[in-house]
PDB file with SEQRES, HELIX, SHEET and CRYST1 records, atoms N, CA, C and O in Angstrom:
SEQRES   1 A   85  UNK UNK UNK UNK UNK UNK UNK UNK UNK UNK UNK UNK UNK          
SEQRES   2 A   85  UNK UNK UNK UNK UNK UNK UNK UNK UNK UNK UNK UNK UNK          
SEQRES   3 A   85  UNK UNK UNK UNK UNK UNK UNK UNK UNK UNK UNK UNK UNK          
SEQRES   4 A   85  UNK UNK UNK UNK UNK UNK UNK UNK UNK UNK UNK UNK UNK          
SEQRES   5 A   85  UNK UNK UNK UNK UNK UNK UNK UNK UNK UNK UNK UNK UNK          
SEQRES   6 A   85  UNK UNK UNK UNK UNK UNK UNK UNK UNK UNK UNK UNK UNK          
SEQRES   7 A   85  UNK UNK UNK UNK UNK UNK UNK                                  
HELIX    1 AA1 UNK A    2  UNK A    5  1                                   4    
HELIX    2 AA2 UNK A   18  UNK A   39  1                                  22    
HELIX    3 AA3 UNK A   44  UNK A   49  1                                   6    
HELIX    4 AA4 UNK A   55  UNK A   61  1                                   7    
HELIX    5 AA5 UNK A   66  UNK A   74  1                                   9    
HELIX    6 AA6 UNK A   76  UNK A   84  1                                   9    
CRYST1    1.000    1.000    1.000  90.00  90.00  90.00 P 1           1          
ATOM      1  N   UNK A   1    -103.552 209.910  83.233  1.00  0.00           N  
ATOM      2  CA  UNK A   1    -103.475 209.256  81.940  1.00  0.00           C  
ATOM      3  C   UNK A   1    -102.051 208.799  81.648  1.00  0.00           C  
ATOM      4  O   UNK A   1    -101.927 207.711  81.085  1.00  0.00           O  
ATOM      5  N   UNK A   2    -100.840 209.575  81.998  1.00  0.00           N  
ATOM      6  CA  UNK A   2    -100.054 209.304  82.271  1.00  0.00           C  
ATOM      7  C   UNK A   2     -99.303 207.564  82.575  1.00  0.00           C  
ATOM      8  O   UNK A   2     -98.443 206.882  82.018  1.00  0.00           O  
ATOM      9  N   UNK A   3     -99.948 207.453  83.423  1.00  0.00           N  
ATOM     10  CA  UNK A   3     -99.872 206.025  83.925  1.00  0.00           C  
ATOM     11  C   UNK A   3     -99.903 205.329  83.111  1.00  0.00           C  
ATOM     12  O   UNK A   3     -98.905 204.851  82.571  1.00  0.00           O  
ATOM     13  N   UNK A   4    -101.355 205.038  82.746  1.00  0.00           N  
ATOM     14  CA  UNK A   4    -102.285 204.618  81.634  1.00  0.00           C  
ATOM     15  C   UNK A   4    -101.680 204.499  80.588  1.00  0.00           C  
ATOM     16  O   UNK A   4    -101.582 203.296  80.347  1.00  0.00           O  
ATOM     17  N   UNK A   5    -101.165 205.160  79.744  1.00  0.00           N  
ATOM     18  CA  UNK A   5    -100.360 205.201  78.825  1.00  0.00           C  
ATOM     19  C   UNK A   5     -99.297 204.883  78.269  1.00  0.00           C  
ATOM     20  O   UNK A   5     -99.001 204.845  77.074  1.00  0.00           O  
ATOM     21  N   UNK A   6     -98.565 204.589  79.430  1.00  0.00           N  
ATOM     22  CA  UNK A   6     -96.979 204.576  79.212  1.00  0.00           C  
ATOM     23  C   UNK A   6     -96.788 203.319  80.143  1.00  0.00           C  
ATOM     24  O   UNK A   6     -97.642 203.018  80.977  1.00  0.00           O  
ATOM     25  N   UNK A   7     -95.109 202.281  79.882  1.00  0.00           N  
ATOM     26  CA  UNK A   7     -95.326 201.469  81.058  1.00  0.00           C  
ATOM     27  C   UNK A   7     -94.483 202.032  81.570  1.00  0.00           C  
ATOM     28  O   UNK A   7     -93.797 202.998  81.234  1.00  0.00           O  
ATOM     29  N   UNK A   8     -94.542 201.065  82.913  1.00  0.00           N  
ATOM     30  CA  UNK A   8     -94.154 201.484  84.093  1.00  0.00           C  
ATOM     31  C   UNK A   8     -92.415 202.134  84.115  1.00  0.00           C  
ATOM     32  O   UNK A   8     -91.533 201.580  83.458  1.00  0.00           O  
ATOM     33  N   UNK A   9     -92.174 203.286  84.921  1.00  0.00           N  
ATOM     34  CA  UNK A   9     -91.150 203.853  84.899  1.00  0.00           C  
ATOM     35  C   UNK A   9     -90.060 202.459  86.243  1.00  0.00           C  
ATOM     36  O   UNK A   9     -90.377 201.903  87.295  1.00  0.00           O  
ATOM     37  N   UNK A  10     -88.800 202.458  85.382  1.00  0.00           N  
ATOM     38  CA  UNK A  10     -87.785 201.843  86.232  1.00  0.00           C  
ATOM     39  C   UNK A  10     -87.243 202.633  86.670  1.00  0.00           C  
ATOM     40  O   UNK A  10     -86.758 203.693  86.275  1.00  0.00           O  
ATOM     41  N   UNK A  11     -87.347 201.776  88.153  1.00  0.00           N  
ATOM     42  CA  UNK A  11     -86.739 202.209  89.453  1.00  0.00           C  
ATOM     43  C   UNK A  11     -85.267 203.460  89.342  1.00  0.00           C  
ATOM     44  O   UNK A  11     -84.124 203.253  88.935  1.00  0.00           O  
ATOM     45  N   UNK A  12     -85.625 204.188  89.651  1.00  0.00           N  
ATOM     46  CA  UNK A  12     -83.976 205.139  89.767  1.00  0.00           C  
ATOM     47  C   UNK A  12     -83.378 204.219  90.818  1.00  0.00           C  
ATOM     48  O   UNK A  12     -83.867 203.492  91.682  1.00  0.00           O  
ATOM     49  N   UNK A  13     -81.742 204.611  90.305  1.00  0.00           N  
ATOM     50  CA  UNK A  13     -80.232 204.234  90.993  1.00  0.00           C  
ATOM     51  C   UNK A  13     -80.713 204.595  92.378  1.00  0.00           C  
ATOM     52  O   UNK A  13     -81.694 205.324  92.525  1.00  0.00           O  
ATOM     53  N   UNK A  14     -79.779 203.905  93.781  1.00  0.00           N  
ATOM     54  CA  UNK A  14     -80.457 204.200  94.964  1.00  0.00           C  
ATOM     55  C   UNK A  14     -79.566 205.838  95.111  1.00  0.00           C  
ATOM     56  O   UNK A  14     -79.833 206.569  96.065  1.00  0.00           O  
ATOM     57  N   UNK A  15     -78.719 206.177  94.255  1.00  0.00           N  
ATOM     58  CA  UNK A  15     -77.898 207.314  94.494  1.00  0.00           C  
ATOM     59  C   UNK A  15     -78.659 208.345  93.836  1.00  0.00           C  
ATOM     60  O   UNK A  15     -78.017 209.388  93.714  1.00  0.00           O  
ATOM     61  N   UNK A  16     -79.639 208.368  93.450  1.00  0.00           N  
ATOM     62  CA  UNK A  16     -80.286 209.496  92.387  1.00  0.00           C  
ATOM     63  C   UNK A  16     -80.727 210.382  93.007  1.00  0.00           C  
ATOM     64  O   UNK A  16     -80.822 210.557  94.222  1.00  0.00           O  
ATOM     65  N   UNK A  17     -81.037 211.025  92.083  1.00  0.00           N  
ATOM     66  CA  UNK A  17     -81.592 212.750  93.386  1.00  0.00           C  
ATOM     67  C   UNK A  17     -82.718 212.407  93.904  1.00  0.00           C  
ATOM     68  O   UNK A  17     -83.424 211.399  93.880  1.00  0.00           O  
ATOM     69  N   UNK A  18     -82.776 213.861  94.577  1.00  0.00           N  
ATOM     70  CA  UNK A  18     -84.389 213.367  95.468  1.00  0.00           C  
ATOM     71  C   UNK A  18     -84.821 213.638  94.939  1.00  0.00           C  
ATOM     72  O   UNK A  18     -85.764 213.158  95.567  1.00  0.00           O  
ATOM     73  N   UNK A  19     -85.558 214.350  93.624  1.00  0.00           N  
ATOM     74  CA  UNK A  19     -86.464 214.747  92.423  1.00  0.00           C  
ATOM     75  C   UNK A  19     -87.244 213.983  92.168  1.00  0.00           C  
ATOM     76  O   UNK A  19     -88.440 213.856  92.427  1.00  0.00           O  
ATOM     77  N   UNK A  20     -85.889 212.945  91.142  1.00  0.00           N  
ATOM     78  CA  UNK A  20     -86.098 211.630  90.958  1.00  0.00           C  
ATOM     79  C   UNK A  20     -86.660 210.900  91.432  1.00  0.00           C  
ATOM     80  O   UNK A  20     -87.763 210.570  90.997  1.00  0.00           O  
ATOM     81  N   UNK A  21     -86.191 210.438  92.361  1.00  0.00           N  
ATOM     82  CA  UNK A  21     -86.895 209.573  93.497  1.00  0.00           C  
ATOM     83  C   UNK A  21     -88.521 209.765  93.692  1.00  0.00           C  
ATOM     84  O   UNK A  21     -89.448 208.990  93.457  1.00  0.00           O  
ATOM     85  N   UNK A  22     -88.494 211.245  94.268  1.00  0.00           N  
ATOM     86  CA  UNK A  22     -90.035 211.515  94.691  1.00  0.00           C  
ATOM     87  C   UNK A  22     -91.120 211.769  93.560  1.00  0.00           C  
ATOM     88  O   UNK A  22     -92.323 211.908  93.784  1.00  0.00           O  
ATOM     89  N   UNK A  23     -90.452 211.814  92.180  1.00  0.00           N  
ATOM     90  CA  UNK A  23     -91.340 211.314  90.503  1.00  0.00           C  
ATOM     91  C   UNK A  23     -91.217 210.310  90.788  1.00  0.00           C  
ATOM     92  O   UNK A  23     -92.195 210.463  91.519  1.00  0.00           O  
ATOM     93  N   UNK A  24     -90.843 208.916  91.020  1.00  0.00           N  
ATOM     94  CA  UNK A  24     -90.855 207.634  90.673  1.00  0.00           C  
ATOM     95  C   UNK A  24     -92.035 207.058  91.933  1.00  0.00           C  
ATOM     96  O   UNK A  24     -92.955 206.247  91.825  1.00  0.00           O  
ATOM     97  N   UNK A  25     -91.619 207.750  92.961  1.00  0.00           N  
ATOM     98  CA  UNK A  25     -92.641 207.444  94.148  1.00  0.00           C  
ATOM     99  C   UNK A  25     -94.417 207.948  93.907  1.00  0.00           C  
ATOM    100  O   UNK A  25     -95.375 207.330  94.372  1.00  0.00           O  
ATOM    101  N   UNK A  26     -94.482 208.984  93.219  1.00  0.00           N  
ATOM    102  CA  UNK A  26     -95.521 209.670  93.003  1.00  0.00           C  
ATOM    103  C   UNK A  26     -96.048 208.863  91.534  1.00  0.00           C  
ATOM    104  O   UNK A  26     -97.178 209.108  91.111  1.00  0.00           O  
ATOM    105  N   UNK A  27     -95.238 207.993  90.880  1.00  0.00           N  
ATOM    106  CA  UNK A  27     -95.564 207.517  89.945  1.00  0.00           C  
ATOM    107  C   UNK A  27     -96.224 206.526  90.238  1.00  0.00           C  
ATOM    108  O   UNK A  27     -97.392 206.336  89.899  1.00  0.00           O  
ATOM    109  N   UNK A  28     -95.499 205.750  90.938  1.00  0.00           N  
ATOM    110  CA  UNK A  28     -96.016 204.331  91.908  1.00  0.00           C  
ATOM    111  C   UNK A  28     -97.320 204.709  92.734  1.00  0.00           C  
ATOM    112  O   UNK A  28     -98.438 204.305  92.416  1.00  0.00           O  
ATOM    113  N   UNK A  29     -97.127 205.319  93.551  1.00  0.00           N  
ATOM    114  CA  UNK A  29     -98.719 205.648  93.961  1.00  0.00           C  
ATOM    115  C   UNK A  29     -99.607 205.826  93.312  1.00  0.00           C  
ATOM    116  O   UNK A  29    -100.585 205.114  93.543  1.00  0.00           O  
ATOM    117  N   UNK A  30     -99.689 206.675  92.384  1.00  0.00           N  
ATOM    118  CA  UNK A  30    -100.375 206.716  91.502  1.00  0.00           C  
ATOM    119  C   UNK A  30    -100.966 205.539  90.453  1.00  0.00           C  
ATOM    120  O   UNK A  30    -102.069 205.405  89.922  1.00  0.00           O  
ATOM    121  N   UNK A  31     -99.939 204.884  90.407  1.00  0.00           N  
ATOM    122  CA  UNK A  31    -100.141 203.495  89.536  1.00  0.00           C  
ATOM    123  C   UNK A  31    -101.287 202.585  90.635  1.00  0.00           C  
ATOM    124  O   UNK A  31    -102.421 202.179  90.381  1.00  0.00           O  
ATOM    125  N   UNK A  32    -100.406 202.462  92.025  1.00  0.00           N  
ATOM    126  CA  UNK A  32    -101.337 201.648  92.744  1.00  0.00           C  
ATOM    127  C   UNK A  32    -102.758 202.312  92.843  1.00  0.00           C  
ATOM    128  O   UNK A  32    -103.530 201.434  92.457  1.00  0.00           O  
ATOM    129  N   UNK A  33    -103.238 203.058  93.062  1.00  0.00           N  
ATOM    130  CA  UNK A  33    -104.771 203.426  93.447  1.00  0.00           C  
ATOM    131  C   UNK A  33    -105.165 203.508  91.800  1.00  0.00           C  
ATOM    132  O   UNK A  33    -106.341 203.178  91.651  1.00  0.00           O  
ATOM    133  N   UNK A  34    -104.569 203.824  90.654  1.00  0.00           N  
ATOM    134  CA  UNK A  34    -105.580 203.215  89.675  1.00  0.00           C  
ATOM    135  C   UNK A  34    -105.457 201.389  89.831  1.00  0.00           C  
ATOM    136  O   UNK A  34    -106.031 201.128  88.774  1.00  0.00           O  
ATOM    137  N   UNK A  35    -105.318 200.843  90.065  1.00  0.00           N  
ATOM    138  CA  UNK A  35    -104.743 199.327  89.904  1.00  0.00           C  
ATOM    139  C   UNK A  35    -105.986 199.056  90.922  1.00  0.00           C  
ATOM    140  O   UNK A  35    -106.758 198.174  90.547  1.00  0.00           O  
ATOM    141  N   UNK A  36    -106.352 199.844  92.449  1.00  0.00           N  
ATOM    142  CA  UNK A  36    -107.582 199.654  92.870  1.00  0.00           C  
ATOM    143  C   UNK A  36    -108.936 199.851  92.029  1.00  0.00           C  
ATOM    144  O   UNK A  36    -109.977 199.249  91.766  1.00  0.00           O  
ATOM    145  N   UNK A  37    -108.433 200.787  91.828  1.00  0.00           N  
ATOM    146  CA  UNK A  37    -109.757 201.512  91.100  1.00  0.00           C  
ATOM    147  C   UNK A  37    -110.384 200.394  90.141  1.00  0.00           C  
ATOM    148  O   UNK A  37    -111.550 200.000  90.163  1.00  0.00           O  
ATOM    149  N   UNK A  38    -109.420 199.996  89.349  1.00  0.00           N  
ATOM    150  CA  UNK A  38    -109.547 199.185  87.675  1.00  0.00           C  
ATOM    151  C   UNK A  38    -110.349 197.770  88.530  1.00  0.00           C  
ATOM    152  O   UNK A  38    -111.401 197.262  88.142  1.00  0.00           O  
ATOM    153  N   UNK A  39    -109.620 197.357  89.658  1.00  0.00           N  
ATOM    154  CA  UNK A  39    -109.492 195.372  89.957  1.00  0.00           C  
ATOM    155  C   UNK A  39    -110.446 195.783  90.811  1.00  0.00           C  
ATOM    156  O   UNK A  39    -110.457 194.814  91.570  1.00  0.00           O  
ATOM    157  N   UNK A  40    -111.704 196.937  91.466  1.00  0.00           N  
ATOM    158  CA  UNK A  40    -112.810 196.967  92.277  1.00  0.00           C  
ATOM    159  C   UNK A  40    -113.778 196.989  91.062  1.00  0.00           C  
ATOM    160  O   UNK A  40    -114.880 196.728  91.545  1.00  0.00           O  
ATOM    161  N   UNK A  41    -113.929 197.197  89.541  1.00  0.00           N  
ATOM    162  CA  UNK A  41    -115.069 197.819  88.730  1.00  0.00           C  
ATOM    163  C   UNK A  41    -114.904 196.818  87.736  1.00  0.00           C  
ATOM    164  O   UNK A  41    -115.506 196.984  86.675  1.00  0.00           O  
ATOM    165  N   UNK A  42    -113.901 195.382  87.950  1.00  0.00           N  
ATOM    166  CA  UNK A  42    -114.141 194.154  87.063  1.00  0.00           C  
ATOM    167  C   UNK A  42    -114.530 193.030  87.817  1.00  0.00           C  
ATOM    168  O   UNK A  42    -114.930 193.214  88.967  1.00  0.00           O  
ATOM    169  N   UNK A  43    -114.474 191.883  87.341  1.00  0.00           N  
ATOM    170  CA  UNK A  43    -115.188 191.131  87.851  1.00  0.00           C  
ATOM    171  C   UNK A  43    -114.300 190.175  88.301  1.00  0.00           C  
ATOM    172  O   UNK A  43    -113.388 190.058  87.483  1.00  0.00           O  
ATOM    173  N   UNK A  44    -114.151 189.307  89.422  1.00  0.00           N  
ATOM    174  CA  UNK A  44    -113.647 188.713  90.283  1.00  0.00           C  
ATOM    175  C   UNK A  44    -112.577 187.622  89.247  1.00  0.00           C  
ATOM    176  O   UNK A  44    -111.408 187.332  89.500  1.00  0.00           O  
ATOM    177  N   UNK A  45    -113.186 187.279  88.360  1.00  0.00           N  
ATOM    178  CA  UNK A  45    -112.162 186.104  87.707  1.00  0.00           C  
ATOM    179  C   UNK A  45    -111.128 187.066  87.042  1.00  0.00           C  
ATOM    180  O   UNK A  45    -109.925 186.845  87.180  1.00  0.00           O  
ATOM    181  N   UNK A  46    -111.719 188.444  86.110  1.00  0.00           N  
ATOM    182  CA  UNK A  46    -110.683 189.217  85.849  1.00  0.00           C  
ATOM    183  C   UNK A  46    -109.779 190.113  86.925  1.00  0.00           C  
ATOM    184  O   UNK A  46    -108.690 190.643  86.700  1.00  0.00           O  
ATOM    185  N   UNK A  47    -110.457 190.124  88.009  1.00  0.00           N  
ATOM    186  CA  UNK A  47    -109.651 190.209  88.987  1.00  0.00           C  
ATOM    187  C   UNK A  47    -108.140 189.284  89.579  1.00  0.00           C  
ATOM    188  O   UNK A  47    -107.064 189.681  90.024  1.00  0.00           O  
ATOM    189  N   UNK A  48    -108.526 188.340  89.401  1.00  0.00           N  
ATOM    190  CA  UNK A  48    -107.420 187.144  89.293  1.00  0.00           C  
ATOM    191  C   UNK A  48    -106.218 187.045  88.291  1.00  0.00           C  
ATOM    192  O   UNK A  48    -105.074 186.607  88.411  1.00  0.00           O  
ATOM    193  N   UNK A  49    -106.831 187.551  87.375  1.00  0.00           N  
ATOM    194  CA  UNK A  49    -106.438 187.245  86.362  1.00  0.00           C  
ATOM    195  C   UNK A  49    -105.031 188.771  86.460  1.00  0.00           C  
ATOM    196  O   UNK A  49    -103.864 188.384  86.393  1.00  0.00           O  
ATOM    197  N   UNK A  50    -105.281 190.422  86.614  1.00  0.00           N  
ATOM    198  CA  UNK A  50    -104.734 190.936  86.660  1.00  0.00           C  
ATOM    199  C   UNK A  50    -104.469 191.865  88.144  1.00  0.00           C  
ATOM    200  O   UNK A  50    -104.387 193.072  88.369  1.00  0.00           O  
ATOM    201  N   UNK A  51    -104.399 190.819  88.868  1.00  0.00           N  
ATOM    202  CA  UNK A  51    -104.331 191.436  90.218  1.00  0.00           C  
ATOM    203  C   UNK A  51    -102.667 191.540  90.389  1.00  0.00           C  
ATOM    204  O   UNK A  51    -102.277 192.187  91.361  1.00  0.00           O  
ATOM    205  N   UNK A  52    -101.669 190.946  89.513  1.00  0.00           N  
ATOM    206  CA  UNK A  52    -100.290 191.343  89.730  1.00  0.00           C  
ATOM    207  C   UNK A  52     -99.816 192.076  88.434  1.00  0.00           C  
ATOM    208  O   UNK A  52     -98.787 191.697  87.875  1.00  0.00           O  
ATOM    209  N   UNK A  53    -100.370 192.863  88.070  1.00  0.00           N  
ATOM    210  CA  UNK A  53    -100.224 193.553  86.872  1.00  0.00           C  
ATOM    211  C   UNK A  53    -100.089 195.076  87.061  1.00  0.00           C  
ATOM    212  O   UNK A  53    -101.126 195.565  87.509  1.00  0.00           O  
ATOM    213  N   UNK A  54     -99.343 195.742  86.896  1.00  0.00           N  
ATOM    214  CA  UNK A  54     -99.688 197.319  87.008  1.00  0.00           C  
ATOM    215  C   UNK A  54    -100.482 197.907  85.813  1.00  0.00           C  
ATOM    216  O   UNK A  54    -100.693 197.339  84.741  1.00  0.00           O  
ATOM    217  N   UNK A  55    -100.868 199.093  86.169  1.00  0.00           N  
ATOM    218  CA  UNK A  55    -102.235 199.583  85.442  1.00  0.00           C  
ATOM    219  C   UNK A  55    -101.907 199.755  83.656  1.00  0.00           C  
ATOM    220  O   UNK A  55    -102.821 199.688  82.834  1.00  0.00           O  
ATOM    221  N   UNK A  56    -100.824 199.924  83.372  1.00  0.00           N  
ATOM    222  CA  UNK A  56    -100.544 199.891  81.851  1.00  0.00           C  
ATOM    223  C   UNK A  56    -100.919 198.764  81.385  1.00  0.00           C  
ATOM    224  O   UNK A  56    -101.853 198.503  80.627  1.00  0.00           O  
ATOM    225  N   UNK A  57     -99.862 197.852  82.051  1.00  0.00           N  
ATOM    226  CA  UNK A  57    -100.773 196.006  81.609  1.00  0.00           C  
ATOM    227  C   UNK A  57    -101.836 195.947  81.651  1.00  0.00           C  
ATOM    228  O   UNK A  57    -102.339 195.835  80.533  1.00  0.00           O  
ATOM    229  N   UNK A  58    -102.687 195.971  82.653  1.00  0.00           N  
ATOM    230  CA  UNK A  58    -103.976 195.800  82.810  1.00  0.00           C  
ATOM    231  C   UNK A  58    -104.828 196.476  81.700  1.00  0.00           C  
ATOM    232  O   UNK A  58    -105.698 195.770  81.191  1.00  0.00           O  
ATOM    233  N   UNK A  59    -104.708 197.581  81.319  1.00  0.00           N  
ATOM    234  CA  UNK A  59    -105.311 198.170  80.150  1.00  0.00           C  
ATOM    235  C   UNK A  59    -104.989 197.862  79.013  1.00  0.00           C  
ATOM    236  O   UNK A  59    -105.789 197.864  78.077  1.00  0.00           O  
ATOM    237  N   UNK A  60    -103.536 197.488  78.891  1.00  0.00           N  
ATOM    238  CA  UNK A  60    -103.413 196.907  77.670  1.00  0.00           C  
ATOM    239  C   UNK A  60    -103.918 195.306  77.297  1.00  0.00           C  
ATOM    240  O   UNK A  60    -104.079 195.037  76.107  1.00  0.00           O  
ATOM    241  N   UNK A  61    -104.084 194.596  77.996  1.00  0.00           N  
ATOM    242  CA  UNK A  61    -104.333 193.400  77.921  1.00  0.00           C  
ATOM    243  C   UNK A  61    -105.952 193.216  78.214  1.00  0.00           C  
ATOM    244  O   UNK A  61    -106.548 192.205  77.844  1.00  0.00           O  
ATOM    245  N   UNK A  62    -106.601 194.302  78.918  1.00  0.00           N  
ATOM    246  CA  UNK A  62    -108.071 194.239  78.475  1.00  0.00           C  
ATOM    247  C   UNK A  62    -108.055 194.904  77.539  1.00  0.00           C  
ATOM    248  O   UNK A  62    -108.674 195.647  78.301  1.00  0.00           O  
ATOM    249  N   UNK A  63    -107.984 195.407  76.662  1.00  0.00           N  
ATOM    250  CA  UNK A  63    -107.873 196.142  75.543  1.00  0.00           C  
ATOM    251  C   UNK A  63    -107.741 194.536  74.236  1.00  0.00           C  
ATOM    252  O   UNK A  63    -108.603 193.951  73.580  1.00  0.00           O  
ATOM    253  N   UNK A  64    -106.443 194.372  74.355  1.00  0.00           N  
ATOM    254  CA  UNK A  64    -106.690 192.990  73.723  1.00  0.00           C  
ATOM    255  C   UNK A  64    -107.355 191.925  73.869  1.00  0.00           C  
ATOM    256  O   UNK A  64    -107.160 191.113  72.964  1.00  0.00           O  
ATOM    257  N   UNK A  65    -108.206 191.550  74.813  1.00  0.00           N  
ATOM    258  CA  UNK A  65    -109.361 190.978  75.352  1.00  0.00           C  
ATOM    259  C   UNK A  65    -110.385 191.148  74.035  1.00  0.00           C  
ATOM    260  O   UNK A  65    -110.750 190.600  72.995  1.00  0.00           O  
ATOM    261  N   UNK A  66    -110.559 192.290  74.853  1.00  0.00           N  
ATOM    262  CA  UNK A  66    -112.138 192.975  74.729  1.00  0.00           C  
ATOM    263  C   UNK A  66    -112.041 192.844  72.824  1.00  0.00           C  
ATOM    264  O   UNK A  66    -113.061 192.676  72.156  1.00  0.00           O  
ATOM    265  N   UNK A  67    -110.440 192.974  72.105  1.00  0.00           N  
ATOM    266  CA  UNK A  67    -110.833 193.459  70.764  1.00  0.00           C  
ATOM    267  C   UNK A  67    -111.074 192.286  70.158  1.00  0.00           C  
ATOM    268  O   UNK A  67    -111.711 192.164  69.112  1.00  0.00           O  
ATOM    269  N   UNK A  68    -110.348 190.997  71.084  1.00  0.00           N  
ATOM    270  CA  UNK A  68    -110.559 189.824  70.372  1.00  0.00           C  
ATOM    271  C   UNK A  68    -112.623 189.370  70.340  1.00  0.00           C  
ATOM    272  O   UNK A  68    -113.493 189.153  69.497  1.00  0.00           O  
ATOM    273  N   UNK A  69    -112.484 189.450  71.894  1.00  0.00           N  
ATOM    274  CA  UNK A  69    -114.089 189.170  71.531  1.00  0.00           C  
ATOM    275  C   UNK A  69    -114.670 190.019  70.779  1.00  0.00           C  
ATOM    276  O   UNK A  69    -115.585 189.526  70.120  1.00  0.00           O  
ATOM    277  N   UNK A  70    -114.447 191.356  70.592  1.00  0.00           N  
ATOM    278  CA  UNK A  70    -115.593 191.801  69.536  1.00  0.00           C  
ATOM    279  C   UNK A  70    -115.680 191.509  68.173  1.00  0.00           C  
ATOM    280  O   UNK A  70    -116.669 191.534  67.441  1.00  0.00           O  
ATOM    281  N   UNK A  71    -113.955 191.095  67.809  1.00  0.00           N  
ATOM    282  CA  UNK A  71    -113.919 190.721  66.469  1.00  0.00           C  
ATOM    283  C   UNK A  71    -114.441 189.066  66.228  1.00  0.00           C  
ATOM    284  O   UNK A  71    -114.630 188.576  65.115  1.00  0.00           O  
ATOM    285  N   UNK A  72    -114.626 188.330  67.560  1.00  0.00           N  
ATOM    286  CA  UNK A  72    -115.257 186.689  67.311  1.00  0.00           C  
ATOM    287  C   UNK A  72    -116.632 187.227  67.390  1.00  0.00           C  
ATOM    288  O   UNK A  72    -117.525 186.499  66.957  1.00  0.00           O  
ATOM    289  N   UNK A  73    -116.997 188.563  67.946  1.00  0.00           N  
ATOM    290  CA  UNK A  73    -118.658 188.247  67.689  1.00  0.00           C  
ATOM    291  C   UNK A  73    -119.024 188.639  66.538  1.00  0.00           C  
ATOM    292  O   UNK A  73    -119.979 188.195  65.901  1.00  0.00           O  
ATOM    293  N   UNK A  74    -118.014 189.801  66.098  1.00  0.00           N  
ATOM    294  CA  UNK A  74    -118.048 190.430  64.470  1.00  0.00           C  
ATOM    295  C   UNK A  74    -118.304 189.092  63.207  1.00  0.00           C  
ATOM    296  O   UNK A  74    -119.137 188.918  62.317  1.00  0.00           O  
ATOM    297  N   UNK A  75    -117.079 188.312  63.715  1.00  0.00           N  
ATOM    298  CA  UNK A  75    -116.592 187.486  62.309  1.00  0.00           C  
ATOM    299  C   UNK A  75    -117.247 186.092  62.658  1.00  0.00           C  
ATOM    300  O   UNK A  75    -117.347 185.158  61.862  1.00  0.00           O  
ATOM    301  N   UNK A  76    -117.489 186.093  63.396  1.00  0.00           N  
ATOM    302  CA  UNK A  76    -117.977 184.615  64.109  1.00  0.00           C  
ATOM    303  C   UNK A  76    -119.395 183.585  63.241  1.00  0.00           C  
ATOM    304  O   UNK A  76    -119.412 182.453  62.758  1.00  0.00           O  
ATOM    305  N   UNK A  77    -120.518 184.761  63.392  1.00  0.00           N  
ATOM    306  CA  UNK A  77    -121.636 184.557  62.393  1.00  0.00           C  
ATOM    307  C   UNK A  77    -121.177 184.270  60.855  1.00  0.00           C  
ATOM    308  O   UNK A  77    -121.580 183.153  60.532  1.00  0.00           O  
ATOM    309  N   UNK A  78    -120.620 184.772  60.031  1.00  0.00           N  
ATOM    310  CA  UNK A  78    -119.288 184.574  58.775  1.00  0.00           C  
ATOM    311  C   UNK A  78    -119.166 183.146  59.186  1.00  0.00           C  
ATOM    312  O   UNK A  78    -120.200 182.501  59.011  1.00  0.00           O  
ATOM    313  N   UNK A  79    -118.436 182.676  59.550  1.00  0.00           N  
ATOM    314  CA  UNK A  79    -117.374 181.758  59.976  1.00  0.00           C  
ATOM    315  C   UNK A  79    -118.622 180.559  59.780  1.00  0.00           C  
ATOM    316  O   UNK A  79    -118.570 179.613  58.995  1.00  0.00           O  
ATOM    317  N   UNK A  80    -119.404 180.786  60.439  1.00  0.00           N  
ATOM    318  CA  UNK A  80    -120.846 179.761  60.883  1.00  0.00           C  
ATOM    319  C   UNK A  80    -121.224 179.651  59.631  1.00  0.00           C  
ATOM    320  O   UNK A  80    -121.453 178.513  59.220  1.00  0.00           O  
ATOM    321  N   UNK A  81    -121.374 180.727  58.773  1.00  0.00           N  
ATOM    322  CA  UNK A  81    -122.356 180.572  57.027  1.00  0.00           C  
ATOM    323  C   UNK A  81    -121.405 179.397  56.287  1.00  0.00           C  
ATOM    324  O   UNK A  81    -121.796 178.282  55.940  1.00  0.00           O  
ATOM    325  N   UNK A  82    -119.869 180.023  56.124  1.00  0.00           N  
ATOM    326  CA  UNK A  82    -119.283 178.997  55.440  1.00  0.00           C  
ATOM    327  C   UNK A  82    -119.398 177.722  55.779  1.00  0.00           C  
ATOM    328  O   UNK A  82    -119.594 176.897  54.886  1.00  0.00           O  
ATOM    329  N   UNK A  83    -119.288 177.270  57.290  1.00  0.00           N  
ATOM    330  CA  UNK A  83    -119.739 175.519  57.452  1.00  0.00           C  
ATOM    331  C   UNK A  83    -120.762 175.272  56.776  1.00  0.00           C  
ATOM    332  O   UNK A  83    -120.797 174.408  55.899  1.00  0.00           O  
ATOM    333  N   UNK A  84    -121.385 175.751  56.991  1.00  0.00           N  
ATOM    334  CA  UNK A  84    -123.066 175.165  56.884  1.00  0.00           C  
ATOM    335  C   UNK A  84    -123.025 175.218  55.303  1.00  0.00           C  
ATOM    336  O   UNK A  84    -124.108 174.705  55.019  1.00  0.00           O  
ATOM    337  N   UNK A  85    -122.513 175.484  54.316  1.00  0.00           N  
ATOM    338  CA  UNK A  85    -122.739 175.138  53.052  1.00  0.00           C  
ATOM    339  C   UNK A  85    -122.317 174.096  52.531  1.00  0.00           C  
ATOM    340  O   UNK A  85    -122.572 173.850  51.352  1.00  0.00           O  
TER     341      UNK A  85                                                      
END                                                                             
């Protein structure tokens, strides 16, 4: 969730400890196999669409997707009554 949540951690200095390093590496891996996971269980155009994105983006920006369409299918019918009068 981690991942998911937060964006992506910048790169440590190439002088940084090995701690460091091997959190930032374990971060990245981690990022990549959700980034499979997410771009195998959508659909090919949204595949395109966030295939250079790491997994924070990707959730955040289907997230804003998804809220816009629900609020055009919410408000949309509305929208239709007022023309028509």
């Amino acid at each position: 969730m981690y991942v998911l949540e937060n964006p992506i951690l910048n790169a440590p200095a190439e002088d940084a400890e090995e701690e460091v390093m091997n959190e930032y590496q374990c971060y990245v891996d981690i990022d990549e196999q959700i980034i499979c996971v997410m771009l195998t269980s959508i659909s090919s155009e949204l595949q395109r669409q966030h295939e250079n994105m790491n997994a924070h983006n990707i959730i955040m920006h289907l997230k804003e997707l998804f809220d816009e369409t629900r609020r055009t299918e919410r408000y949309g019918p509305l929208r239709n009554c007022s023309t028509a009068r």
